[in-house]
C-alpha positions in Angstrom: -23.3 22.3 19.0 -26.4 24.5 18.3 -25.9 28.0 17.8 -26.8 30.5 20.0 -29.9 32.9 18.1 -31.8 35.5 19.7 -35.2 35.0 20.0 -35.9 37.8 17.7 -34.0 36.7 15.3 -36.1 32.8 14.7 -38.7 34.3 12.6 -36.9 35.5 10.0 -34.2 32.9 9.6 -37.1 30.5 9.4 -38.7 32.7 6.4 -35.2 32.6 4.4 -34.7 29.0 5.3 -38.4 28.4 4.2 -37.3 30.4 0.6 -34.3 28.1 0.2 -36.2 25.3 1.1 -38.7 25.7 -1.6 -36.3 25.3 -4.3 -34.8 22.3 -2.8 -37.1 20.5 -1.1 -40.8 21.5 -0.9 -41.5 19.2 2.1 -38.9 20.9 4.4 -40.6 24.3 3.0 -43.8 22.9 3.8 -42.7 21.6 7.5 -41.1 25.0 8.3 -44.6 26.7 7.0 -46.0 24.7 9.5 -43.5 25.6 12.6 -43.6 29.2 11.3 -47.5 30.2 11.3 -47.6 28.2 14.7 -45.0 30.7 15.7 -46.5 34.1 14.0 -47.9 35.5 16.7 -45.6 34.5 19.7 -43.6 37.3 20.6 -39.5 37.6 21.2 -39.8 37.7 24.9 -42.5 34.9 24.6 -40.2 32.6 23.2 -37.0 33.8 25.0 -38.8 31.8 28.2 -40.0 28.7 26.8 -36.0 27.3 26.7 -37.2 23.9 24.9 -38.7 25.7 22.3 -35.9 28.2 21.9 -34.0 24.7 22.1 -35.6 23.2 19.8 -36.1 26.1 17.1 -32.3 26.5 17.0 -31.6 22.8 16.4 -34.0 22.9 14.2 -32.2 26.1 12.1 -28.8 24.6 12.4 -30.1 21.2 11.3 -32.0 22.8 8.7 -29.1 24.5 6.9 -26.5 21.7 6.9 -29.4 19.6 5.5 -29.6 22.1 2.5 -26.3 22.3 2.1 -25.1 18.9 1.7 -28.5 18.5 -0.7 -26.6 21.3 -2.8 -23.5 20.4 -2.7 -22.1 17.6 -5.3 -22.7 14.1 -4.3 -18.8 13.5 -4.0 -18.7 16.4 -1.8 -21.4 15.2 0.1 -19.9 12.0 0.6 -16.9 13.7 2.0 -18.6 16.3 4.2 -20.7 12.9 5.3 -17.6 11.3 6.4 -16.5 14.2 8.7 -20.3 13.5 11.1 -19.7 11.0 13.6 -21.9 8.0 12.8 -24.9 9.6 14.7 -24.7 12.8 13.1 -24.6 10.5 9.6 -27.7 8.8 10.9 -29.5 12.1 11.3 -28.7 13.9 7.8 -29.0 10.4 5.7 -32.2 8.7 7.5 -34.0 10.7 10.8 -33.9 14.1 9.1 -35.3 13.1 5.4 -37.8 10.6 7.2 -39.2 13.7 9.7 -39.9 15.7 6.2 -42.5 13.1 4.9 -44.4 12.3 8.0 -47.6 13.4 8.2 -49.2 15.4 11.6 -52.3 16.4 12.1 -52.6 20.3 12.6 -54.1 20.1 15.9 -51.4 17.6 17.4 -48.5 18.3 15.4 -47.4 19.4 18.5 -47.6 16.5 20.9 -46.6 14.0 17.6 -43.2 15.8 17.3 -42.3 16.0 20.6 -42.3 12.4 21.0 -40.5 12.0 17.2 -38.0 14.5 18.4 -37.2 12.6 21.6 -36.8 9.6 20.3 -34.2 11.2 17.7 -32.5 13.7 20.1 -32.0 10.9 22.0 -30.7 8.6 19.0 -29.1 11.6 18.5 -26.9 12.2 21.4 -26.9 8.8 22.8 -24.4 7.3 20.2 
């Protein structure tokens, strides 16, 4: 279930998730550069009425710090926090999440390109 974050309160989550990410995984950091200067000058109230975005962002935050969790976690551990998902959930953190980080989007219709990505996963996602 995806947390509930104020609007105002996006921006800087995605700053320290970008931090973390950087140690960990510099495509993530990079991806989350992307999603943040796209977001840099949109405004709290902006984003508080655009409830896929919101929807999305927070996904995106939750999904984001599991992710770096189980990468930092030792790989028996992972393998049991692994085995708590259900099998869709498994899918997501082992195979649809890693293989978002590497694909490559073109500034101008990153956009458009991950709405249809993220469609096709939410829907793997919540279909199983």
């Amino acid at each position: 279930m995806t947390e509930v974050i104020p609007a105002k309160e996006i921006k800087p989550r995605l700053e320290i998730l970008i931090a973390e990410a950087d140690v960990v995984n510099p495509n993530l950091a990079n991806r989350l550069r992307q999603i943040s200067r796209w977001l840099k000058d949109t405004k709290p109230g902006s984003l508080t009425k655009k409830r896929e975005l919101m929807f999305f962002l927070r996904e995106l935050i939750e999904d984001v710090e599991i992710w770096l969790a189980l990468e930092e976690v030792e790989p028996l551990d992972k393998q049991l926090a692994l085995s708590e998902l259900t099998p869709t959930e498994r899918y997501w953190f082992t195979f649809l999440f890693p293989t978002w980080l590497t694909l490559t989007f073109h500034v101008k219709s990153w956009k458009t390109d991950e709405k249809r990505v993220l469609a096709k996963v939410h829907y793997a996602r919540y279909s199983g």
